[in-house]
N, C-alpha and C positions, 0 to 999 in steps of 0.2 A: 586651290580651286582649279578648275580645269573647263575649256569652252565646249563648242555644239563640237568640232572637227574631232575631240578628243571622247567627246560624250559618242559618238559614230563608232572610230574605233571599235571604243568596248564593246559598243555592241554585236559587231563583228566576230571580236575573238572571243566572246563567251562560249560561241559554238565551235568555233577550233578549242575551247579548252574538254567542252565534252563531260563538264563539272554542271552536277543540278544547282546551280547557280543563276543566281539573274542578276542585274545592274543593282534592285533594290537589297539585294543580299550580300553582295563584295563587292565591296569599296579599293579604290584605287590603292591607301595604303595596305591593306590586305592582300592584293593581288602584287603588286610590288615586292611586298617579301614572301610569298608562295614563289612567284617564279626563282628569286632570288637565291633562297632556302634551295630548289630543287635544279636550279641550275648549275650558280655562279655564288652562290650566300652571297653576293654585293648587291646593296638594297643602290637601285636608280631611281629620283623623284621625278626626273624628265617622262614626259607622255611618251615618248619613243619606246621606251620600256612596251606598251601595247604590242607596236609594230614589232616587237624582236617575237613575244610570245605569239604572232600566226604564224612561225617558220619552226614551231615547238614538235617533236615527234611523238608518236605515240605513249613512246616507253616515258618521255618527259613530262604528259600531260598528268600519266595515271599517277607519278608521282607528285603530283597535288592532292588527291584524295589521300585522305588520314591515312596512316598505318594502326589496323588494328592493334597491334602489337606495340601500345603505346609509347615504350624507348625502343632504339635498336642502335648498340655501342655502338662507335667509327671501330673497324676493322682491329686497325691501328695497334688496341689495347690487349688484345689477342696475346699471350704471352706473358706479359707485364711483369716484373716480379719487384719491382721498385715503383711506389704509387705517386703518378704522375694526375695530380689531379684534372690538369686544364686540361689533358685529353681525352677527359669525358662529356666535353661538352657539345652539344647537338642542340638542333632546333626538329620540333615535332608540329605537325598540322594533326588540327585536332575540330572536330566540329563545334560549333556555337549556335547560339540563339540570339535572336536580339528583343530586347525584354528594355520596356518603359522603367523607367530610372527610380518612379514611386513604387511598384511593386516587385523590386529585385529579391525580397529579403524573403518573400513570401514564394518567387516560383524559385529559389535556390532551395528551399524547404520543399517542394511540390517533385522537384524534378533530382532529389538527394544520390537517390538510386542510381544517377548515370551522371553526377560531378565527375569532373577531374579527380582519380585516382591517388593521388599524390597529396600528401600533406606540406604542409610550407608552400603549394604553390597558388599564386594567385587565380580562384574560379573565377572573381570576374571582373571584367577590362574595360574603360573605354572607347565610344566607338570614334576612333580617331578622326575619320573622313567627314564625319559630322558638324553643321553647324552650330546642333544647339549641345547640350549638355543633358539631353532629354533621354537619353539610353545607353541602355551597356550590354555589351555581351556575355551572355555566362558558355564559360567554354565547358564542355561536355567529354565522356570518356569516350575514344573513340572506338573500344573494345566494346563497349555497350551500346554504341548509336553509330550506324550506318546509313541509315536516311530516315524522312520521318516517317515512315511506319516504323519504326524501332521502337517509341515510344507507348506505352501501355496504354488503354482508353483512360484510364485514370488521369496519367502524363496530361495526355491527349487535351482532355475534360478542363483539367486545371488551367494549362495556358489558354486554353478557348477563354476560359473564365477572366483571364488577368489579359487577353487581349494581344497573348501574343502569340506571333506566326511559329507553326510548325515549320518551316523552310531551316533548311541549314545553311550556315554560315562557315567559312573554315577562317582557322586564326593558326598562324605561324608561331610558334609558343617557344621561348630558349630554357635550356633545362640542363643545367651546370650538375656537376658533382654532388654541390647538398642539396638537388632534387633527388636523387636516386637514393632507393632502396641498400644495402649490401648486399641482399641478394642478385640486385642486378650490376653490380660493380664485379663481384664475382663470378656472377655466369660470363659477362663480356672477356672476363680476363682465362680466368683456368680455359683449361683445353675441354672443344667440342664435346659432348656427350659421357662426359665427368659432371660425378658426382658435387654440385655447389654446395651443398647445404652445409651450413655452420652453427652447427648448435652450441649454445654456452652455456653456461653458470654461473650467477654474477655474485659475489659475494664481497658485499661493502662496493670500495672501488675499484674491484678484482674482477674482470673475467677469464674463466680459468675453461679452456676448450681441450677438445680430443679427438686432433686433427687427422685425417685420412693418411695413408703414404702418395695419395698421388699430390693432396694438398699444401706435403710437405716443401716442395720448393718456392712455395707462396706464402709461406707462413708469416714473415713478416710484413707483408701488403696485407692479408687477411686482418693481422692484430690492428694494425692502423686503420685499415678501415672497420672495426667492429668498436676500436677503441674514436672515428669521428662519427659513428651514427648511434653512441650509447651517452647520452650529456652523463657525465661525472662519471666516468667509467677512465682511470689514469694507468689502469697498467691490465694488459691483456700477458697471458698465461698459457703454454699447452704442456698437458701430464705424458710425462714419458709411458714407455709402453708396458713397462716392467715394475712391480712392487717385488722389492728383497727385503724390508727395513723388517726387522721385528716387530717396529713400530706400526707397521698397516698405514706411511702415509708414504706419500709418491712425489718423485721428482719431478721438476719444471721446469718451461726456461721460459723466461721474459718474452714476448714477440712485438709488443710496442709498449712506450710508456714509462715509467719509473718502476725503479725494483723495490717496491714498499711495498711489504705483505704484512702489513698490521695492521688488521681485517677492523671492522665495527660493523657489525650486523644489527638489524634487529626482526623479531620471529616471535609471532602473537607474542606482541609485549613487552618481550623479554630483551632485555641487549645483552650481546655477547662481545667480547674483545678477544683477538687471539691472533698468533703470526701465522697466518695461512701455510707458509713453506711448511711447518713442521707437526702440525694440528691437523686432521682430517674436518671437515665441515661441507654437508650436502644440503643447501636448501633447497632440492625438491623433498625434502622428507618434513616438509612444518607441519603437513596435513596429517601425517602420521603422528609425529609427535602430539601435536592437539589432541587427535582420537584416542589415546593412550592416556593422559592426564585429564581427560574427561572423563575416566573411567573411576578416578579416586575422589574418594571424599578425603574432608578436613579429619587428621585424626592417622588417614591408613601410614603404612607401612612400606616405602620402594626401595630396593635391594637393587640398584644399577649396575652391575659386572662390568660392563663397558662403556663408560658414562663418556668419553670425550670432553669438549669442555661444558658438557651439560645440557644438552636440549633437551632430556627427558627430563632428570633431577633437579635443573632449577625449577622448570616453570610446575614443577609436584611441590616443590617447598614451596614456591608461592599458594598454594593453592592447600595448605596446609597439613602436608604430608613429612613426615619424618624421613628423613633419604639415608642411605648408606651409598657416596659413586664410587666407583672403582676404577681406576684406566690403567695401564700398565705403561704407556708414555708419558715420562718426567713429563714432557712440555705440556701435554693434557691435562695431568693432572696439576700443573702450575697454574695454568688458564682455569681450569675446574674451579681451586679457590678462586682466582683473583674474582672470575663471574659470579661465584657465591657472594661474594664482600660487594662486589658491582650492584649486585640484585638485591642486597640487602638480607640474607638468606642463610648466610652461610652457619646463623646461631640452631639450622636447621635441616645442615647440611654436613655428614660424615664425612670427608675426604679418605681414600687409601690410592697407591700407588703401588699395585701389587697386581701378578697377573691372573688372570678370571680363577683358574682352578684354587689357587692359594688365595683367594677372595671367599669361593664358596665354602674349601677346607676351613677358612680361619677366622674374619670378622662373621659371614654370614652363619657359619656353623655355631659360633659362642655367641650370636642372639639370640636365632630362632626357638630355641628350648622355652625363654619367657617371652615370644611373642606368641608361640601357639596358643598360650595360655593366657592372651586377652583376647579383646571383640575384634581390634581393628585390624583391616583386612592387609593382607602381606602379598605386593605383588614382586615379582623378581623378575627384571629387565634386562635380555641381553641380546643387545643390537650390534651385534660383530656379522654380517649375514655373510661373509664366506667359511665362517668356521662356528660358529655359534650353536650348532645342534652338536658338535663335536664336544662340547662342555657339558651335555645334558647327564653324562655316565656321570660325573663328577657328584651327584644328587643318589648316588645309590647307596644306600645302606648309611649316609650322612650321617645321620641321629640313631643312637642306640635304642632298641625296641621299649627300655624302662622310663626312658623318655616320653615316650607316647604320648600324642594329645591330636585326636584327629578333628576335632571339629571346628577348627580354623588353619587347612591347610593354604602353603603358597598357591598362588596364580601364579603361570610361567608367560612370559610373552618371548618366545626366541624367533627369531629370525634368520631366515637364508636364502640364498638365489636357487632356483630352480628353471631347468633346459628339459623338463618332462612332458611330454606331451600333458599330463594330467597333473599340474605343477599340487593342486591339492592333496592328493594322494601318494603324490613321492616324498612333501613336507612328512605329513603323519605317518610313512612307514618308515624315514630314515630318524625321524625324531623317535618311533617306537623301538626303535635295531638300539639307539645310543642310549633310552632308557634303561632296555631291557624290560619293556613294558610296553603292553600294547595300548596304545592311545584311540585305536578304532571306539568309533561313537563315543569318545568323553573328550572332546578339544573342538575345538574351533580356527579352521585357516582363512586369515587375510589378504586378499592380492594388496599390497603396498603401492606396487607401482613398474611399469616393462622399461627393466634396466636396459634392453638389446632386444633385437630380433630374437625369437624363443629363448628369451630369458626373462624370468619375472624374480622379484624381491618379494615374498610371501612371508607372512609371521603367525606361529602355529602357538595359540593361545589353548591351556589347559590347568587345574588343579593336578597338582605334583600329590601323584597317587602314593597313599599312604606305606604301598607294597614296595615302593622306591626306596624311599626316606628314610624308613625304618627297617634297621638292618636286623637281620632272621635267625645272625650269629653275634658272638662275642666279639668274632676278627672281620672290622672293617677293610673293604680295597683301601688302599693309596692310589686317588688320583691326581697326585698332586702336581706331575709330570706332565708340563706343558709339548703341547703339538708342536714338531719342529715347523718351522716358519715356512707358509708357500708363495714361491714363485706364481704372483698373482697379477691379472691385466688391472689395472687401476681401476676401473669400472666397479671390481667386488671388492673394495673397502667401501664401505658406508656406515657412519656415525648417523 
């Protein structure tokens, strides 16, 4: 409590502080830790405290008024490359309202739009200085409210209605480490006018990122803090920059967390298990995979070339589809069964371990003869999109003409990256060069999804023309003669 001499004061310095403020809007504790916060951070309960803030200078007043720019790091962390948590800690003034204690629940709903930003932190306080228990304040974002014309007539309309003052209030707010963002942990650390953004891929308790070269000296303050703002996230991950394997999966190194890469997913439905180090697995492609096996009935026929450990082929055997996968990675195709037996599936599910060309030459060649020659429909799946239209020659002259049966040919789904301005039109004329067959007006292209800046993952859907298939001589090509392996950015493998 405080007497008439001190109630004076205030009154005084409210106009040295130059704050749209009055007596009934900050309270003594409020104003105690505003000067505090922008002075000295040491909170004084003495009335004296008044007297220091009339001898306040300009530049000290304004920092009382909120920082739009809700957090601003201490300097300090500038550099950082070992994460020092306690030195992200700051106190923010922030605007308020003061709101009758029965209708709090109703103007936190009314006025949603312009809460405190921040999740975890408490919107709203009580009003300390108070003698009853009669109000609270809900603190406000101070990027969207600047004074009260900020708020909309709507805003406006509502607190009129629940009785409470448009006037602002400021509140001195602490805001530790697990209030912030990683993006704001980041901006404050890397260097000025770098690139922060950290984007990932979470797979199971895996995030596996693909960090910039200027990002690289932070890389392990980045993994730590992506692996405290992600709950169950134990081991962060970044792909080197180079794929050589034959395999199509790419090296990593730990950047926080435990070195356990035996993933568990799960993706419309389906669970998968598999050791991330040695397996390829992208889930932004579930949505693709879904569109794809929405496309079969119970009964058809999928020929997977490059099956991995199954996102197309299981969830088609679920779905009541006869599979043939094919991977050319032992560990793929190890993971392949184990997810078939996982899903329950596998009494409907072909495994080979053999590479795309001597898949199409050899299982897919000794089926196709009696499946042209039932109903169900036969698609052929091959999701390798840095080389995958490179396979399509491999489908020339397959089946010998006395063979013939044209009226249940394959569906082709192939995929690849494209840097074309017209990414549609470079799919179906590089897929027409690899046929030897022009696919104009008989196919269909998919944008998948923008792997890179002018780069997209497109997949060019067509009937595998009869003119292909069926060879026009006695002597078929051998293409059984796999592409030597390329030096590829880890970005263009995708399962």
């Amino acid at each position: 409590m405080y007497d008439v001499h001190t109630e004076a004061m205030l009154r005084i310095s409210t106009r040295l502080f130059r704050l749209k403020c009055t007596l009934r809007k900050v309270n003594i504790p409020t104003l105690q830790r505003s000067f505090c916060s922008a002075v000295s951070h040491q909170v004084s309960a003495h009335p004296a405290f008044v007297l220091k803030a009339m001898t306040m200078t300009d530049s000290e007043q304004s920092q009382m008024k909120p920082d739009r720019k809700f957090y601003r790091a201490p300097p300090e962390v500038r550099g950082m490359t070992t994460l020092d948590r306690e030195a992200f800690a700051q106190t923010v003034i922030v605007p308020a309202v003061r709101v009758p204690k029965g209708v709090i629940n109703k103007v936190v709903k009314s006025l949603k739009r312009c809460g405190i930003p921040r999740s975890g932190l408490t919107r709203v306080v009580k009003e300390e200085s108070s003698e009853t228990d009669n109000f609270r304040l809900l603190l406000l974002d101070p990027g969207c409210v600047t004074s009260a014309s900020s708020f909309t007539e709507a805003e406006a309309e509502a607190m009129r209605s629940f009785d409470v003052p448009q006037e602002l209030q400021y509140y001195v707010l602490p805001l530790t480490y697990d209030n912030l963002k990683s993006e704001d942990v980041l901006r404050a650390v890397l260097p000025e006018g770098q690139d922060v953004s950290a984007a990932f891929s979470r797979v199971g308790h895996i995030v596996h990122m693909n960090l910039r070269d200027h990002q690289l000296p932070y890389r392990n303050l980045i993994g730590q803090v992506i692996m405290d703002k992600n709950p169950g996230v134990t081991c962060v991950v970044n792909k080197t920059d180079i794929i050589d394997s034959t395999y199509r999966n790419f090296k990593m190194e730990v950047l926080a967390g435990e070195e356990n890469m035996m993933a568990k997913v799960k993706e419309n439905g389906v669970t998968y298990e598999f050791d991330f180090s040695r397996v390829y697995w992208n889930p932004r492609l579930s949505t693709e995979h879904q569109r794809v096996v929405d496309l079969l009935k119970r009964g058809d026929i999928v020929l997977d070339v490059f099956a991995g450990v199954g996102p197309f082929a299981i969830p088609a055997a679920r779905r009541g589809a006869i599979v043939l996968a094919n991977d050319l990675n032992p560990e793929s195709y190890r993971w392949l069964q184990h997810n078939s037996k996982l899903n329950k599936v596998d009494g409907k599910v072909r495994t080979f371990n053999l590479d795309g060309r001597a898949f199409i030459q050899g299982p897919m060649k000794q089926e196709l003869p009696a499946l042209l020659k039932g109903t169900a429909s036969i698609h052929v799946v091959m999701n390798l999109p840095a080389m995958a239209l490179e396979f399509l020659d491999a489908f020339r002259g397959l089946l010998s003409r006395e063979l013939s049966c044209e009226n249940n040919l394959p569906i082709v789904h192939c995929y690849g990256f494209s840097k074309d301005e017209n990414p549609k039109k470079d799919m179906v004329e590089r897929a027409s060069s690899s046929l030897g067959f022009s696919l104009e007006d008989r196919c269909s292209v998919h944008l998948v999804r923008n792997v890179a800046p002018n780069k997209d993952m497109m997949c060019v859907s067509f009937t595998l023309p009869k003119e292909v298939l069926f060879s026009r001589d006695s002597e078929q090509t051998d293409f059984t003669a796999e592409p030597a392996p390329k030096r590829q950015k880890c970005e263009e493998t995708t399962n």
